[in-house]
C-alpha positions as MATLAB code, in Angstrom:
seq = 'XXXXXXXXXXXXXXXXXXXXXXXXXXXXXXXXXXXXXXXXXXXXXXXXXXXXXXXXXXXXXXXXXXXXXXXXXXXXXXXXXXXXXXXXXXXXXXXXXXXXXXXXXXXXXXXXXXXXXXXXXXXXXXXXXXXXXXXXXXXXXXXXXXXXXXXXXXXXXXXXXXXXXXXXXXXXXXXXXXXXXXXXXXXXXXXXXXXXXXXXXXXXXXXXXXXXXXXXXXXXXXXXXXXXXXXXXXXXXXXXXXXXXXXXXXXXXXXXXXXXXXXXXXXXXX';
ca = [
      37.974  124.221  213.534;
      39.057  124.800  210.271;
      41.204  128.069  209.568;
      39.952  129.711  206.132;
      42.101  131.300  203.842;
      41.599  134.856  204.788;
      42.260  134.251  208.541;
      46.154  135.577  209.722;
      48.653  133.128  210.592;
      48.987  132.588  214.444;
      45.248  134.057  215.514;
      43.118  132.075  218.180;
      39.871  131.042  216.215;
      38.708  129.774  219.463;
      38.294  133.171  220.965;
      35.292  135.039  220.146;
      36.930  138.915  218.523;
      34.959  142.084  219.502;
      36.049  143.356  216.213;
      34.680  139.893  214.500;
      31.547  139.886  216.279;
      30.204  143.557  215.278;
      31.299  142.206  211.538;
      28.768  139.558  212.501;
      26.147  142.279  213.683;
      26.929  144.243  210.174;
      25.796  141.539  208.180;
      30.006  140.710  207.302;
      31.286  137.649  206.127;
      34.463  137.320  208.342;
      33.819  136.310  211.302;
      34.116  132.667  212.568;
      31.894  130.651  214.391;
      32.638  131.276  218.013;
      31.858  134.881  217.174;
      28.836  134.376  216.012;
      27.526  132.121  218.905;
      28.696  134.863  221.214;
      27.166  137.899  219.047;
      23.561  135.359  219.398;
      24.421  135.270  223.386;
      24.277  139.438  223.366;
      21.234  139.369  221.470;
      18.948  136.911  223.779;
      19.188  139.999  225.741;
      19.477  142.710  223.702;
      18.223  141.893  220.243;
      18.571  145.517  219.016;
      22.341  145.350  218.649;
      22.500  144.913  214.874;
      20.297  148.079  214.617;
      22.977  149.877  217.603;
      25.984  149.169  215.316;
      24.202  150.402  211.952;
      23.437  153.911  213.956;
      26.851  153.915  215.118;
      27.908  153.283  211.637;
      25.738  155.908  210.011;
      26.934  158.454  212.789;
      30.479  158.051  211.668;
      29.761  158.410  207.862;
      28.071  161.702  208.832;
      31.191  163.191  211.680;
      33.292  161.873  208.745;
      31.707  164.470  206.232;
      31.349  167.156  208.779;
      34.906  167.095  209.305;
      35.996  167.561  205.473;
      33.274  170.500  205.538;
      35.204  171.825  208.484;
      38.410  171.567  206.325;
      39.693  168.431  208.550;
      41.009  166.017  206.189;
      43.585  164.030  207.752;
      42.034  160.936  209.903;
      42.879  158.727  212.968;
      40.467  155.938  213.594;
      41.558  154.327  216.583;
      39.526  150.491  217.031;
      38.738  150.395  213.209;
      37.244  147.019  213.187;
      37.146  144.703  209.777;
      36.648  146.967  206.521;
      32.610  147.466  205.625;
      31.247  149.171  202.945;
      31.065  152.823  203.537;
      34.465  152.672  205.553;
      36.231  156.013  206.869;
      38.448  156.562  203.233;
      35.624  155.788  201.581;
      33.181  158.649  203.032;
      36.413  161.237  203.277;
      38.058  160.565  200.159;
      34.911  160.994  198.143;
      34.378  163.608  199.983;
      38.296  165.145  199.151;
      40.204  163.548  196.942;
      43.594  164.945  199.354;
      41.943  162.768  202.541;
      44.658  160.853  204.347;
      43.411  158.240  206.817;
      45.151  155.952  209.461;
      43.005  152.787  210.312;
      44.584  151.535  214.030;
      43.395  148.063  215.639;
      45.229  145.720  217.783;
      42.812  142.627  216.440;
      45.145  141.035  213.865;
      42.374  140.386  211.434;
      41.555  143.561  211.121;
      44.261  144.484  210.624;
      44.984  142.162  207.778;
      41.543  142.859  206.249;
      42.249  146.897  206.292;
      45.453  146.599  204.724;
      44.340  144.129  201.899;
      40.974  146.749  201.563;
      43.891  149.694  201.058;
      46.120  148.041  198.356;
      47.050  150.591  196.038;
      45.389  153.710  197.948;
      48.308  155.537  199.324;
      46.781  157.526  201.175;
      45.486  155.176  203.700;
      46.985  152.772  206.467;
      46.322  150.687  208.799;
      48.633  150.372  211.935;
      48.206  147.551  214.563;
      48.311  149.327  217.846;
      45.986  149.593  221.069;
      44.358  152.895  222.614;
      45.700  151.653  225.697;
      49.034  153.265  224.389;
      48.563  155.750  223.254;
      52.158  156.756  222.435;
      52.477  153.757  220.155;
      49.731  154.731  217.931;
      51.264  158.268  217.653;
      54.856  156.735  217.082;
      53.586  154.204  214.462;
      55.742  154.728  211.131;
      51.259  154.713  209.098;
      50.750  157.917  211.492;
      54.347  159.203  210.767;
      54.306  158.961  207.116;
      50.779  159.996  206.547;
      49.661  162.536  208.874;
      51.239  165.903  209.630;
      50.361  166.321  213.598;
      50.791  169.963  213.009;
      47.732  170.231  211.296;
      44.330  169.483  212.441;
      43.475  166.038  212.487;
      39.828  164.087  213.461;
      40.504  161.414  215.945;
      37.679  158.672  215.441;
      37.282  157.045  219.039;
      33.846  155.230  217.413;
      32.457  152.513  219.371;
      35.898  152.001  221.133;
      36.120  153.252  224.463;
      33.653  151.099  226.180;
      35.973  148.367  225.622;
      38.573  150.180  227.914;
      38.384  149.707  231.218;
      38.605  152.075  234.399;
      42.041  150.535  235.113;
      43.377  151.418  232.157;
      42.805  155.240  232.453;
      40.957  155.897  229.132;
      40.817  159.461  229.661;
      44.668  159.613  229.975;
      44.674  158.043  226.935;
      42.446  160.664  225.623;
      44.269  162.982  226.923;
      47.445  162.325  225.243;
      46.422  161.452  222.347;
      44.264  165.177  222.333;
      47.829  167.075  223.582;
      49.545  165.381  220.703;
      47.378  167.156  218.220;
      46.891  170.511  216.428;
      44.893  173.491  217.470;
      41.234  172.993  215.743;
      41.499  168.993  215.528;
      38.306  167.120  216.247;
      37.906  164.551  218.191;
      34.324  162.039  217.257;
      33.187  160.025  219.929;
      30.638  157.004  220.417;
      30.007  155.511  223.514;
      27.478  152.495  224.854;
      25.596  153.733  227.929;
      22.283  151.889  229.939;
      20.960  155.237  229.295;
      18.314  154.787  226.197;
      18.252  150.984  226.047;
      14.790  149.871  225.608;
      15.195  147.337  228.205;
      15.506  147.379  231.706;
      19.125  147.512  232.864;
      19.366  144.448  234.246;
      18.966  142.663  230.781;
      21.285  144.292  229.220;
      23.339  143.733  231.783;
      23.026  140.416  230.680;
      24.853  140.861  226.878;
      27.410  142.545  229.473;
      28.114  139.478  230.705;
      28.803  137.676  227.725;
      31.373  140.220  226.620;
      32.586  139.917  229.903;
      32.872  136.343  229.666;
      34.858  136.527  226.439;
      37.318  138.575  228.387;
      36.789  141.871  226.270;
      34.642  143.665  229.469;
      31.734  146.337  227.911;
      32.040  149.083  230.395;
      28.610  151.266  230.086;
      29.275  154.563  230.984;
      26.700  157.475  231.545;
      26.285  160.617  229.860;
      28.280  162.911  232.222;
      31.335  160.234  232.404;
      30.978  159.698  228.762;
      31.369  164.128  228.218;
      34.650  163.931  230.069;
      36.345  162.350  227.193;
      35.423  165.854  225.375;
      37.592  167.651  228.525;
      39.542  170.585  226.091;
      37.376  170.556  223.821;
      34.317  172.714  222.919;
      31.300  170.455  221.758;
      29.862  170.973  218.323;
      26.179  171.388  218.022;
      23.698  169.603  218.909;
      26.516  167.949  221.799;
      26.162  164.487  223.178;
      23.090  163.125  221.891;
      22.075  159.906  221.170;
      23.373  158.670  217.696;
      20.527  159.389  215.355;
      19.877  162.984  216.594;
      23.497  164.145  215.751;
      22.850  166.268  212.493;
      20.592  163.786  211.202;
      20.674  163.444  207.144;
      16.232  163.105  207.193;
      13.785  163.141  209.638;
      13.476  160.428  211.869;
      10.508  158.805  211.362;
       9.690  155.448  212.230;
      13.546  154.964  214.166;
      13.925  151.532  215.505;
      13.871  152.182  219.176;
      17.306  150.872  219.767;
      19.128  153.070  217.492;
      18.588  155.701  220.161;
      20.831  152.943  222.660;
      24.270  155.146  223.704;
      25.585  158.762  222.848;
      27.516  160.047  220.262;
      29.347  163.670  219.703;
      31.809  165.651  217.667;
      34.464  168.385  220.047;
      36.843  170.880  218.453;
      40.349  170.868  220.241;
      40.756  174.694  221.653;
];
């Protein structure tokens, strides 16, 4: 296989890439072929996912300009993916000129991507680091020189922790990286659940498989075990809901079915 241009030195273009594959499902243009073939495995059994990621998408442009209205204007957005149109900096800094965002993904191209995005704007980052530690993120010299932890922050944990497993103790992670933050922070959450998919769960289970099978496990959580990841915090109105009905810019009419797949929220530290 041919390695293009914008590809990092020393990746495995064998390997299908989470981060790669929801590029796919966004209608991006970097992603290779193996992720591609994979993202078309998902879909035999859950053809809806292009619509799941363009809720999920939509839900973090809107927590994004909650959070400046709520005076929050320094961002961590831990599993970033590849740079889209309508990224995090994008929606904050339009929002306040003064936004300071940290993009954090252990996926190399990403990585790459969000840094070459961020030329000249320095005000944003991007660290390569991985939720599963946490203290790395947190110690990162981005996070050091760009966000003061003594002030409220919004942690973005957006489409992200379903990739963690059980073994890894994503609420500890959680945890710590909620302790290491101010009084009034907010933390934005989505999550992939069975719950709303407008199949039966065993046919979904079947685009688990496949992430499964490119060793990057989708762990579907329910509601309840999702809501622990909001432990000290106080949810913001209207909660855990699924992604479209959290403070909705229009009326949904006509809402693909699977945009409803999964919950999303907003919490306020205490």
């Amino acid at each position: 296989m041919e390695r293009p241009d914008w590809a990092p030195p020393g990746i495995d273009i064998t390997m299908p890439s989470v981060a790669r594959m929801y590029d796919h499902y966004l209608g991006g243009s970097h992603n290779f072929e193996v992720d591609r073939e994979a993202a078309r495995r998902a879909m035999e059994f859950m053809p809806g996912l292009p619509k799941i990621m363009q809720a999920n998408r939509a839900f973090m442009r809107r927590a994004v300009r909650f959070c400046v209205d709520e005076s929050v204007t320094q961002f961590l957005d831990i599993g970033s993916g590849i740079p889209t149109f309508g990224n995090v900096h994008e929606v904050a800094q339009r929002a306040d000129e003064g936004a300071r965002v940290v993009y954090v993904d252990h996926d190399p191209v990403a990585v790459a991507h969000s840094r070459a995005v961020l030329e000249g704007n320095d005000q944003a980052a991007a660290a390569c680091a991985d939720l599963r530690k946490p203290r790395d993120i947190l110690g990162s010299s981005e996070v050091r020189d760009l966000l003061d932890l003594e002030r409220p922050v919004a942690l973005l944990l957006v489409a992200i922790l379903h990739f963690v497993e059980d073994a890894y103790d994503p609420y500890a992670a959680v945890a710590e990286l909620r302790d290491a933050l101010a009084p009034g922070s907010l933390i934005a959450v989505t999550h992939a659940s069975y719950e709303g998919i407008p199949v039966p769960q065993e046919q979904a289970g079947g685009t688990v498989g496949v992430y499964k099978d490119i060793r990057n496990p989708l762990i579907m959580r329910s509601r309840a075990e999702i809501a622990r990841f909001f432990e000290g915090y106080d949810m913001v109105e209207p909660g855990l809901v699924p992604m479209p009905h959290w403070r909705a810019d229009t009326e949904l009419v006509d809402e693909d079915p699977w945009s409803f797949s999964g919950f999303a929220g907003v919490g306020r530290k205490r």
